[in-house]
N, C-alpha and C positions, 0 to 999 in steps of 0.2 A: 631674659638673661642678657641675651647680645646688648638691650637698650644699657641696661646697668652697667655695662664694660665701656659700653661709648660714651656714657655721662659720668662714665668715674676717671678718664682721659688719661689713668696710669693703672699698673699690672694691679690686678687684684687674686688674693687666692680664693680657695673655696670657699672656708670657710667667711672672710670678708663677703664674698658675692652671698653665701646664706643669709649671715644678717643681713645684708642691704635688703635680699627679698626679702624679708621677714619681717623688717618695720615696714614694706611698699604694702605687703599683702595680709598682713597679722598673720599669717600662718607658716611654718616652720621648715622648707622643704629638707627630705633627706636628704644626708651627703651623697649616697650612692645617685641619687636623682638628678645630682648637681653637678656629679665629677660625669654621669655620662652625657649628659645635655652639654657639657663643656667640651668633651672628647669629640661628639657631634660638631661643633662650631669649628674646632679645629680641623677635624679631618675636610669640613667644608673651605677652608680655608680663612672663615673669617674670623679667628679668635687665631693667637699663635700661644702657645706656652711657653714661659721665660722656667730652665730649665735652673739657672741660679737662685731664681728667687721663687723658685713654687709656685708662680702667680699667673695667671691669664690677662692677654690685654687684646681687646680689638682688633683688627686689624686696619690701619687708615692709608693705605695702598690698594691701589686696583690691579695689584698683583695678581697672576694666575696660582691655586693654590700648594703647587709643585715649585714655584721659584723660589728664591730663596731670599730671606729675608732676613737684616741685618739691623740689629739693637745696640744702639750707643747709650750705656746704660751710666748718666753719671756718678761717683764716689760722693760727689760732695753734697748737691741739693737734690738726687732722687730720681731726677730728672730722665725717663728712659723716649728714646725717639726713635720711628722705624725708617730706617733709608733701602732703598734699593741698586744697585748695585749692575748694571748690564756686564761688565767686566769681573766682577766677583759671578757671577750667572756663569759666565760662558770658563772661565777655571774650575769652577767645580764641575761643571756636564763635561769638560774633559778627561779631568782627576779620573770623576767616578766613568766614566767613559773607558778610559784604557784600563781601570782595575776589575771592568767588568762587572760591575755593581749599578745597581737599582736605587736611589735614592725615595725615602716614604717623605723624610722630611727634611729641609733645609733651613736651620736657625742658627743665625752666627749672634754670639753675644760679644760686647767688647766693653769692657769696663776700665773706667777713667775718669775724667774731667774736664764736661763740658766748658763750651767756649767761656759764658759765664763767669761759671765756677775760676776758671787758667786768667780771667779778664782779658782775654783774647778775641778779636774778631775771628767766626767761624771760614774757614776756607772755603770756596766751590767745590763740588764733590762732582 
């Protein structure tokens, strides 16, 4: 399943990742089979769930699976990209620091208009 997220190089939902196994394997898996082996990847760290688009994508960071992880997901051609962030990291372990809170998961989504899409050269981050 992880291979088929990392050769499909954008979010995929369940039901997408089914069929993909299912023409690899001829055989059908169930949903329940697929949403927990996905829930697996994630809590592993190496899948993230995109919580606007339903969908699962890899993860291409060698991120620890507690940091946090940020999706620039573009409007116009599709295009979603994971960046990391050391300064977005250290504001939220603060945030959630003073509130007194445990964080399970950290996914920031931001939807817009890659450089591309703006025909902008991309900034340094």
């Amino acid at each position: 399943m992880l291979d088929e997220l990392c050769a499909a190089g954008s979010p995929l939902g369940a039901y997408e990742m089914i069929d993909r196994l299912a023409a690899g394997t001829g055989k059908r898996p169930a949903p329940i089979s697929v949403y927990r082996a996905l829930d697996f990847l994630v809590e592993k760290g190496l899948v993230h769930r995109l919580a606007s688009r339903n969908a699962f994508m890899a993860c291409d960071h060698g991120h620890g699976a507690h940091e946090p992880a940020i999706f620039l997901i573009c409007d116009g051609c599709g295009v979603v990209s994971e960046v990391t962030s050391h300064a977005a990291s250290e504001s939220l372990r603060t945030v959630a620091q003073s509130a007194g809170f445990t964080p399970r998961a950290q996914v920031i989504e931001l939807a817009g208009l890659c450089a591309r899409c703006c025909g902008a050269e991309p900034s340094a981050v």
